[in-house]
C-alpha positions as CSV (number, residue, x, y, z in Angstrom):
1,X,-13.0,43.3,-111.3
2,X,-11.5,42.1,-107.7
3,X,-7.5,43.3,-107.6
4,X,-5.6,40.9,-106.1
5,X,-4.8,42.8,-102.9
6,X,-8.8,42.9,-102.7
7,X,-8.7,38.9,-103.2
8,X,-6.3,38.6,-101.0
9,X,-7.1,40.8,-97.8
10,X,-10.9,38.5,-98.1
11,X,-9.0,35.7,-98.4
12,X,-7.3,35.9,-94.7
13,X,-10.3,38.0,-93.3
14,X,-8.1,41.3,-93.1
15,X,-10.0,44.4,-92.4
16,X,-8.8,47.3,-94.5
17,X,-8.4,49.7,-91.6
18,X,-5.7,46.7,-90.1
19,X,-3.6,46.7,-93.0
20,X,-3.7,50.5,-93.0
21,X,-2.2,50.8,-89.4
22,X,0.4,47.9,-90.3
23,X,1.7,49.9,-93.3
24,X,1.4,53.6,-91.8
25,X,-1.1,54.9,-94.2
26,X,-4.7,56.0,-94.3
27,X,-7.7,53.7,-94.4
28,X,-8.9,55.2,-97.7
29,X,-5.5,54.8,-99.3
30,X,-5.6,51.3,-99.0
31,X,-9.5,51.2,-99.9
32,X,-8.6,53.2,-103.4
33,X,-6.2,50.4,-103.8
34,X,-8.0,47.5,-102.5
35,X,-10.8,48.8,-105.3
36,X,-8.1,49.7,-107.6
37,X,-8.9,52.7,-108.3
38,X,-6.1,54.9,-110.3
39,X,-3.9,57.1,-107.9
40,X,-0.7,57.8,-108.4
41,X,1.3,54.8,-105.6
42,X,4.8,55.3,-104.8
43,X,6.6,51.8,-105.1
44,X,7.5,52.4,-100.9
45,X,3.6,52.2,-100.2
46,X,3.6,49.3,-102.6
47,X,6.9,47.2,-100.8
48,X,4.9,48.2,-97.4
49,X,2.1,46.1,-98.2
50,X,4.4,43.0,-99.8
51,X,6.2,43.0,-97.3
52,X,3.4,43.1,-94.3
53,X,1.6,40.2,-96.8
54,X,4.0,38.2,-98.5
55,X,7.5,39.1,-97.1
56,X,8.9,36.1,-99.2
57,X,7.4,37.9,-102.2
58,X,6.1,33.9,-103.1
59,X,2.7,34.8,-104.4
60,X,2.4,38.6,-104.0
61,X,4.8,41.4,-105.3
62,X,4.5,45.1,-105.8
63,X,3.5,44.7,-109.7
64,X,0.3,43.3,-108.5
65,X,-0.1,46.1,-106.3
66,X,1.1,49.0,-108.9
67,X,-0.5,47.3,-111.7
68,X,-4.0,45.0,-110.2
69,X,-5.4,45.4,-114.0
70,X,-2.8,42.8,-115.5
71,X,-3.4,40.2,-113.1
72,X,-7.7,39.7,-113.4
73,X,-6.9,35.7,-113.1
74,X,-5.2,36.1,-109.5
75,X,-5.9,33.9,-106.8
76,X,-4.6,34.0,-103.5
77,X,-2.9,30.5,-102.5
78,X,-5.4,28.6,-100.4
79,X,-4.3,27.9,-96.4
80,X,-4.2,24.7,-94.7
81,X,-7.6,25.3,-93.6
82,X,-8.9,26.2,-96.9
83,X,-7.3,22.6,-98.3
84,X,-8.4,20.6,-95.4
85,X,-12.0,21.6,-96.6
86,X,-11.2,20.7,-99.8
């Protein structure tokens, strides 16, 4: 099942190795996260990626980093261009 952080970064076309450099962290950190696999996240690595993708915590905050398994009906919100096409 996609995590929203996985739905997300696809969403805006973000490369996993960007978001790694924005955040100070290791491409494969963000890649166990992106696939949600089960490591043990400090909530500062969690507040780093909020806050580089949602500052205004509107659609994204760290529980749907820390916990990706209670959110499976996620969407990211869709862009201008996204509801132009629409």
């Amino acid at each position: 099942m996609p995590t929203p952080l996985y739905k997300l970064l696809v969403s805006r076309g973000l490369q996993q190795h960007v978001l790694a450099k924005a955040i100070g962290c290791g491409q494969a950190s963000v890649s166990r996260l992106v696939n949600g696999k089960r490591q043990q996240i400090d909530a500062d690595l969690a507040a780093r990626i909020v806050d580089y993708l949602d500052p205004a915590r509107a659609f994204l905050d760290e529980k749907h980093i820390l916990y990706p398994d209670r959110y499976p009906d996620w969407s990211p919100p869709q862009t201008a261009t996204q509801t132009a096409e629409t």
